[in-house]
Every structure is written in structure tokens, then in C-alpha cells.
N, C-alpha and C positions, 0 to 999 in steps of 0.2 A: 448418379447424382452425388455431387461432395456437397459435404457442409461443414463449414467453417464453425468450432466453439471457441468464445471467447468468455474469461473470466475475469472481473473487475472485483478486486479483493481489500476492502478497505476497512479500518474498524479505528472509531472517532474518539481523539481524546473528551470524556464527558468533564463538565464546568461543575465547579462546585457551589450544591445549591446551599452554602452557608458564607458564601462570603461578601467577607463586607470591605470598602474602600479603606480603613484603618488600620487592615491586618495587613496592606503592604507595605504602609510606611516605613521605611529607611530598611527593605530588604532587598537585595539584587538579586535573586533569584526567584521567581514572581511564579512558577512554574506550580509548584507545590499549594500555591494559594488560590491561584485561577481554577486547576483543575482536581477535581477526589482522584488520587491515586488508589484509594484503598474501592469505593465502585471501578473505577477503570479496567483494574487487577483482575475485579470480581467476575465483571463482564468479561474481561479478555479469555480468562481463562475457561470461564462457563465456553461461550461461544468457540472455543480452538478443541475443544474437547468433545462437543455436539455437530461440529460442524467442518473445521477448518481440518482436522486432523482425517476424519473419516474421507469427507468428499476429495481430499488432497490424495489419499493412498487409494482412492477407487479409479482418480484417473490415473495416477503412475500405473495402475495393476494395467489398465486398460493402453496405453501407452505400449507396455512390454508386453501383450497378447496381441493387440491388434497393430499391426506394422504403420497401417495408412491413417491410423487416426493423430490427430492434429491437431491440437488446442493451442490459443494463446492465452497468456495471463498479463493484468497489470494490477501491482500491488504498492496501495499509497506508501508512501514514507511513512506516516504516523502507525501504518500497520506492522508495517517490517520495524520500527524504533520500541514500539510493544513487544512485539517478538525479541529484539537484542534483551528487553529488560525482563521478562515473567514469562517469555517462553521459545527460550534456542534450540528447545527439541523441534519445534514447530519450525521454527528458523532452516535446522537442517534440512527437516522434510522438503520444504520449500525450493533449498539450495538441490535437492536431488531432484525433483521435478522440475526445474531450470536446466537440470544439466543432461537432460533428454532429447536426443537431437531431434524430437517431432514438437518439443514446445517454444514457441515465441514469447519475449519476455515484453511488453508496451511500455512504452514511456508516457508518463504524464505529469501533472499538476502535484507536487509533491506534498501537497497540504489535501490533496484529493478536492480544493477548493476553484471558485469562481472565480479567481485574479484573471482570466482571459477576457472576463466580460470589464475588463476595466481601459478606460481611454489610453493610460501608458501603460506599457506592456511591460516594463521596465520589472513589476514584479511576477508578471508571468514570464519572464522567458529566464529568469533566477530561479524559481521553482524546478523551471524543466529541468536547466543544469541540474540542480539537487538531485532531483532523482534520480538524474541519468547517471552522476557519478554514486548513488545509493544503489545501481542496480548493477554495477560494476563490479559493485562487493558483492553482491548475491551469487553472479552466474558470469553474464554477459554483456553486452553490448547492448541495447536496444536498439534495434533498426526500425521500428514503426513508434508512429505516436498513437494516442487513442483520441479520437477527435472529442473535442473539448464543445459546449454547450453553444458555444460562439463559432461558426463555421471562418468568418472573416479573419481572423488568426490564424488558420492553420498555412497560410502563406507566411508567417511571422518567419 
């Protein structure tokens, strides 16, 4: 028997629970306001350190010992845009388990969000693009997509 593992590796920018509609007036960059960088950080890093760092080099070990084993991964945008800013060590790790020729890289929703369930698709299939050209800089190529909550799109 084979069996196929697949990994869906996402970590969400958190909203900051003190903001108010005044602290954006007349600033362009809205980013800093909408969401706690300094929770985000705190999360990102707790979680890369409990989790993303360990289970990440358990499958490379298992990768380079067992020949036939075979995973795919897909990893949002906003995970991989954490990793360029608070943590490239992770980043790298990442970039080496991509570059294993028994792992499959997915494409998806680069917000890891629901724009498929939307009547125009107009900002789902700009997502896709995102990622696809985001996963281009990690490794490769995506050749699969990761079926999205809407089946009726994946014709798109």
C-alpha cells in the first residue's frame, strides 16, 4: 500500500486588538496599524521553534533514509512573507526540503483565504499567480494545485 502525505503549512497575520479608525488617517502604509507585529513575531517565532523547525527536519531525516517516501507541501504566502521577515533560518530549511526530489511543492490561494468562493474569480486567480510566482523563489515550480473549499473552480 502507498500513501500519499500531504502538508498545508500556513501561519495567519493576527489583527490588532487596539485599533481604532483614527490611527489611520493620512498614513499609506496601513499594515503596521491593522495588524500587532510585535504578537505576530511572538507567535511566529513560539510556533517555528515548537513546531515548524522540528517536524520540518523529521521529514527531511525521513526523506534521506527512506527512498520511497513522499510528501507534498503547500505553504501560504503570508507564511513564507513571516519567514523572509523573523525567520530565514526557517526559510532555508524550507528551501532544502523543496529541493528534495521526493517532495511536491502545491499551489494555492496566496492569502491561504476564501476568494474562490467569490462570483468573480478575478481575485482568485491573482492569488494563484502570487503564489505561484512566491514558490518560484522558494524551489520550483508548482505543478499541482490544492483543491480549494469550492470544487467548481478548480476548472477555473
Amino acid at each position: 500500500m502507498k500513501v500519499s502525505l500531504s502538508f498545508e503549512v500556513h501561519q495567519p497575520f493576527r489583527i490588532n486588538r487596539n485599533y481604532r479608525a483614527e490611527y489611520s488617517k493620512g498614513r499609506k502604509n496601513l499594515f503596521d496599524i491593522y495588524f500587532s507585529n510585535s504578537w505576530n513575531k511572538e507567535v511566529f517565532k513560539k510556533v517555528a521553534e515548537k513546531c515548524y523547525f522540528p517536524a520540518t527536519q523529521i521529514i527531511i531525516d525521513r526523506i534521506d533514509e527512506l527512498r520511497e517516501f513522499k510528501v507534498s507541501y503547500s505553504f501560504s504566502g503570508v507564511l513564507i512573507e513571516q519567514c523572509q521577515i523573523w525567520g530565514p533560518d526557517l526559510l532555508e530549511l524550507f528551501k532544502e526540503l523543496a529541493s528534495k526530489k521526493n517532495v511536491e511543492l502545491l499551489c494555492q490561494t496566496y492569502y491561504h483565504s476564501l476568494a474562490g468562493l467569490f462570483r468573480k474569480k478575478d481575485e482568485f486567480m491573482e492569488q494563484i499567480n502570487m503564489h505561484r510566482n512566491l514558490m518560484k523563489d522558494i524551489s520550483k515550480k508548482t505543478r499541482l494545485f490544492l483543491r480549494t473549499q469550492n470544487s467548481s473552480i478548480t476548472t477555473v
